[in-house]
N, C-alpha and C positions, 0 to 999 in steps of 0.2 A: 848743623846748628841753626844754619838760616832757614830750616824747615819746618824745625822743632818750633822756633819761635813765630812762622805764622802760623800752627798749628793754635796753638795757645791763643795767638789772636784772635781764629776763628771760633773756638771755643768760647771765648769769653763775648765776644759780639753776640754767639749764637745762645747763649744764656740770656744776655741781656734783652736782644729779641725777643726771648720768649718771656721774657717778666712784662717786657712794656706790651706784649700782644693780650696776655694775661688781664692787665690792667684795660687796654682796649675794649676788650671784650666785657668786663664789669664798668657798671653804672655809676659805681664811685668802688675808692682805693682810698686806704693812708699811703703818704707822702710821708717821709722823714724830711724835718726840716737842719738837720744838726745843729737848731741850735738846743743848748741843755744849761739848765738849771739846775748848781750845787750848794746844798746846802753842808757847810762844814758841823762835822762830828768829833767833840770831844774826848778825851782817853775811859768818861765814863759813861761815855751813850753806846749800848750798843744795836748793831742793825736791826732794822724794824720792818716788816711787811704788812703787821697784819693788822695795827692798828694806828691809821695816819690820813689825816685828812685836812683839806683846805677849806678855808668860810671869810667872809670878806664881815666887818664891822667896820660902822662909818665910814665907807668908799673903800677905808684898808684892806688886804688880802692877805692874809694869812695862812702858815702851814703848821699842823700842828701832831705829835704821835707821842705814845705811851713807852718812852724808855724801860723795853722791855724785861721781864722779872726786876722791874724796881718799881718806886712809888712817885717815878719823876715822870711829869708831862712837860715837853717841850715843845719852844714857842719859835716859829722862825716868819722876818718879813718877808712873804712870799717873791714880791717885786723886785728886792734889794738883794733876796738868798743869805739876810744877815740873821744869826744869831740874837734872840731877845731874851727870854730869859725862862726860866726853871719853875714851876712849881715841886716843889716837893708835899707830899703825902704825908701825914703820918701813919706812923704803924700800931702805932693804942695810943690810947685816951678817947677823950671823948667828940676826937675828931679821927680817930684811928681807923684804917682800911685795911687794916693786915698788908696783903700784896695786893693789887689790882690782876683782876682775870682779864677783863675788857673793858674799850674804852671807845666812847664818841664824845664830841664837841658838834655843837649846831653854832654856838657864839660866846662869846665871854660869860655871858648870864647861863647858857645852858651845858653845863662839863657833868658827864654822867661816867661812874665808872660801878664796874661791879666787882666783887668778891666772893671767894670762896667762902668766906665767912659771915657774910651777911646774903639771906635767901630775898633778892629785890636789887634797884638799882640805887647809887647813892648819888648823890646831884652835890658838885663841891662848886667854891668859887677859885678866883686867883690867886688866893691867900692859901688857900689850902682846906679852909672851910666847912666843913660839909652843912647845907645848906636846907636842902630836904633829904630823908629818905622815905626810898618807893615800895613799900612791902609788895609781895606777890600773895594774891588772896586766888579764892576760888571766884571761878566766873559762873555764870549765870548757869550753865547746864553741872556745873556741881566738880568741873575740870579744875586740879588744882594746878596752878602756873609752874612751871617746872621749875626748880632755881638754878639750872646749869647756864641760863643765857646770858651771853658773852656778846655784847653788841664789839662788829672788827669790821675792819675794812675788805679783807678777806679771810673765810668768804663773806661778803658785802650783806651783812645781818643787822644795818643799824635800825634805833629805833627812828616813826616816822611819826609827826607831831601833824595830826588835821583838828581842826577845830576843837583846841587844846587836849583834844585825848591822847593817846601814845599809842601807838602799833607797834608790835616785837613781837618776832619770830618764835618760833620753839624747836625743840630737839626730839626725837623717833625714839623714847626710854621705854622699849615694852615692859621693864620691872617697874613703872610705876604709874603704865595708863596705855592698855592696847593701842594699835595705829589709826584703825580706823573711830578712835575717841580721839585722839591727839589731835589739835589744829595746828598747821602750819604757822597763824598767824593768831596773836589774843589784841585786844583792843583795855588799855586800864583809863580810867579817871584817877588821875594823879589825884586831883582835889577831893572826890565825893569816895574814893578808894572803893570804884567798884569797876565789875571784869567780867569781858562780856568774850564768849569764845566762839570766832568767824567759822562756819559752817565747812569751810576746804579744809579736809583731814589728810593726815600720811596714808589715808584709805586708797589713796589716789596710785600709791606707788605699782608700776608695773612690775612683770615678774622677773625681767631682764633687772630690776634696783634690786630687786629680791634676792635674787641670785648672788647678785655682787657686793652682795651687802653695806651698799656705798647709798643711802641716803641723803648726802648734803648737797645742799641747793644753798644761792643766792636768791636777792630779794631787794629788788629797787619799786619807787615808785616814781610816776611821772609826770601826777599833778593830775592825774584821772582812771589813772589803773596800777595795781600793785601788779610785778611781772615778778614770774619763779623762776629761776632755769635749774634745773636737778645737773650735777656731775653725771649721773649715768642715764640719760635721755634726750635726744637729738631735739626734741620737743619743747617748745618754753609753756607757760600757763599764764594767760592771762586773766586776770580777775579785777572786778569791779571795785571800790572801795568795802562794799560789805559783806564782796565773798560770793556773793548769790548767785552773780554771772559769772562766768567760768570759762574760757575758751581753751583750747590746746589746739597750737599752731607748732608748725612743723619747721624750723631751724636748723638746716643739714649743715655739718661742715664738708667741704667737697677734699678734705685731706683726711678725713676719719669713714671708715667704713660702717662700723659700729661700735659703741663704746664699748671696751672687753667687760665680761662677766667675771674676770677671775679675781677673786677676794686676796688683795696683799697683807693675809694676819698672820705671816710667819716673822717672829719678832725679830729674824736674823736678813734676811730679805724685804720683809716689807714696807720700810723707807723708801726702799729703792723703787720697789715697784709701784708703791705712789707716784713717782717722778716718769714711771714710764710706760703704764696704763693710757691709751686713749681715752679721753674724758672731754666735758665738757668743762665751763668756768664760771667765772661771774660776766654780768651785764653789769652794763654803764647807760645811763641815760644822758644823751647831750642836748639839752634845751635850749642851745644856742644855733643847733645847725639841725633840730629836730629829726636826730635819726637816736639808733640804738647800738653798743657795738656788744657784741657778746663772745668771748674767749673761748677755742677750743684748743684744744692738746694732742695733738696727734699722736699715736706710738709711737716708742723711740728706743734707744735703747740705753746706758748707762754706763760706766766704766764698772766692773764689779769687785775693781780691788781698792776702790775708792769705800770709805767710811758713810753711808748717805745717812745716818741715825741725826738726825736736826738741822739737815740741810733743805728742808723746803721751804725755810726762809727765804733761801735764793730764786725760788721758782722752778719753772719747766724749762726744761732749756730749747726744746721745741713748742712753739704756738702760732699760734692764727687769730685772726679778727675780723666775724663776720660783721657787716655793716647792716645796719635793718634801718628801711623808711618807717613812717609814722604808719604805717597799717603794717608793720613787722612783715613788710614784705624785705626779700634779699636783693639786695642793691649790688654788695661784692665782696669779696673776703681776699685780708691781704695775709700773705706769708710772710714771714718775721725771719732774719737771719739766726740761725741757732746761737746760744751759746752769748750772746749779748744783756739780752732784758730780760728781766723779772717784768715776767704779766701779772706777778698776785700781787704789785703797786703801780696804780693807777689813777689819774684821775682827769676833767676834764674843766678845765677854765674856757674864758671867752673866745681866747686867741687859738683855740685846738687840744688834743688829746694829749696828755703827756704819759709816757712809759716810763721806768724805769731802766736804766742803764747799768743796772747791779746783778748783772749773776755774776755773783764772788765765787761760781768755781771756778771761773776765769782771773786766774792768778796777775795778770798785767791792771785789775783794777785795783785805783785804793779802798780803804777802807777805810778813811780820815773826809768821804765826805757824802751824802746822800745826791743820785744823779740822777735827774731828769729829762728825755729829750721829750721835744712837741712835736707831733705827727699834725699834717695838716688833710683834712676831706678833701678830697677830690672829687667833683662829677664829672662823668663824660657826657657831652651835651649829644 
């Protein structure tokens, strides 16, 4: 017994050796700091991943997401973790939005949401509102705006506001405009309603997305460059505001070999195999500590008697987070304990990176409240 147990001791010292040499050897690492931010959830909110974001209004900071399959945006004091209050939607009349597909918030004055039922975004206020709506027209070389766009948080497709025009993403629809026509990104004038389409097409795609038939990509910007990261390409794309300049830099995860080619379209396995594909994720931009982090997914494997059809709500249960300096050079990539956080919710404030502490396949969490821990940067000097 007395053997057994320094076994274990040596075991677990020699782990942790090798995480803190790990870390030594990288330029910077996240830090978990335990502490965690809950926001409590009512009997009729339920869990949300994919669209939820934080924005501060005079000095205040707020948390805010699309009570999902309903017409409720909720309001929480980010500082305090209190409960504020509901908008509700309506579903017809002449403020009606059916259901909401997607949703972003920039500030109280700017709440866009979109629908299946309307081809454009619709711009509400706190009453419920709707305030403007954004039709989608043809841009300038004759491309017509697709209307499946769903501005979320993941994957990270919101729209970006430069000197009042809008930027938003598009979708890979061969039945309604080949790839190499389709831009990744369109540019509208809310005001003069007109639509100009950025020269970076899904032409771009190599033959390993081809294969896989996994096209989606994230898309932040950073205050001087829009950055792409594709799920199936180790590669990010850096572009200029108007597309012209172009880079592809190279972003390896050192836990992924290469991201798998094999298509999960079997409607009886392929939940699953989303959750256990090597892939890559979305980027964050941190303008506070001027780096980048970008999420990868390593293969894994799954329980296969488990139901996975709408559980990637929860997330990956295995990931990583490369870190990138300001010239998207690699700094260091930290491993994640399985089976804790949800990486498709994330975000970054002043004080550091927060994760999410929600993978509800992990039965010991509740479900009465939204959790998030703050990861602090670390450099090694």
């Amino acid at each position: 017994m007395k053997n057994l147990l320094l076994l274990l001791l040596f075991l677990g010292l020699s782990i942790s050796c090798n995480k803190d040499r790990k870390r030594i050897q990288d330029k910077a690492y996240l830090d978990p700091t335990e502490q965690v931010k809950s926001f409590p959830l009512d009997s009729d909110v339920k869990y949300n991943a994919f669209y939820l974001y934080t924005f501060t209004e005079e000095g205040k900071r707020y948390l805010s997401f699309l009570n999902y399959r309903t017409t409720q945006l909720c309001f929480y004091d980010f500082d305090t973790e209190k409960f504020l209050f509901k908008v509700k939607l309506e579903e017809e009349g002449p403020n009606g939005v059916v259901i909401p597909t997607g949703y972003y918030i920039k500030d109280f004055n700017n709440i866009y949401v979109s629908t299946s039922a309307y081809s454009g975004l619709i711009k509400v206020d706190t009453t419920g509102t709707i305030t403007q709506k954004i039709p989608y027209g043809k841009t300038d070389t004759g491309y017509q705006i697709i209307p499946s766009y769903m501005p979320s948080s993941h994957p990270c497709n919101t729209p970006v506001f430069i000197d009042g025009k809008m930027y938003i993403t598009q979708n890979n629809l061969e039945r309604f405009c080949p790839s190499d026509k389709t831009p990744l990104s369109v540019v509208m004038d809310t005001v003069q309603k007109k639509y100009v389409s950025l020269p970076l097409t899904f032409g771009i795609l190599t033959e390993k997305q081809l294969k896989s038939n996994d096209d989606r990509f994230s898309r932040i910007f950073d205050g001087k460059n829009f950055i792409y990261s594709f799920y199936v390409d180790e590669d990010i794309l850096v572009a200029s505001i108007d597309h012209a300049d172009v880079k592809r830099i190279k972003v390896k995860s050192k836990y992924i070999d290469t991201p798998d080619e094999e298509q999960p379209l079997n409607a009886k396995n392929g939940p699953q195999l989303n959750l256990e594909l090597a892939r890559y994720g979305d980027m964050i931009y941190d303008p506070y500590r001027e780096v980048y982090y970008r999420f990868a997914y390593p293969k894994t494997e799954l329980d296969s008697k488990v139901n996975w059809w709408g559980k990637a709500v929860y997330g990956r249960k295995k990931f990583s987070v490369i870190i990138l300096d300001k010239d998207f050079q690699i700094m260091g990539e930290t491993l994640f304990p399985e089976a804790v956080y949800n990486p498709y919710v994330a975000f970054v404030e002043k004080e550091g990176l927060y994760i999410s502490r929600d993978y509800q396949m992990n039965f010991d969490q509740s479900e009465d409240f939204m959790t998030f821990e703050r990861f602090e940067l670390v450099k090694n000097e």
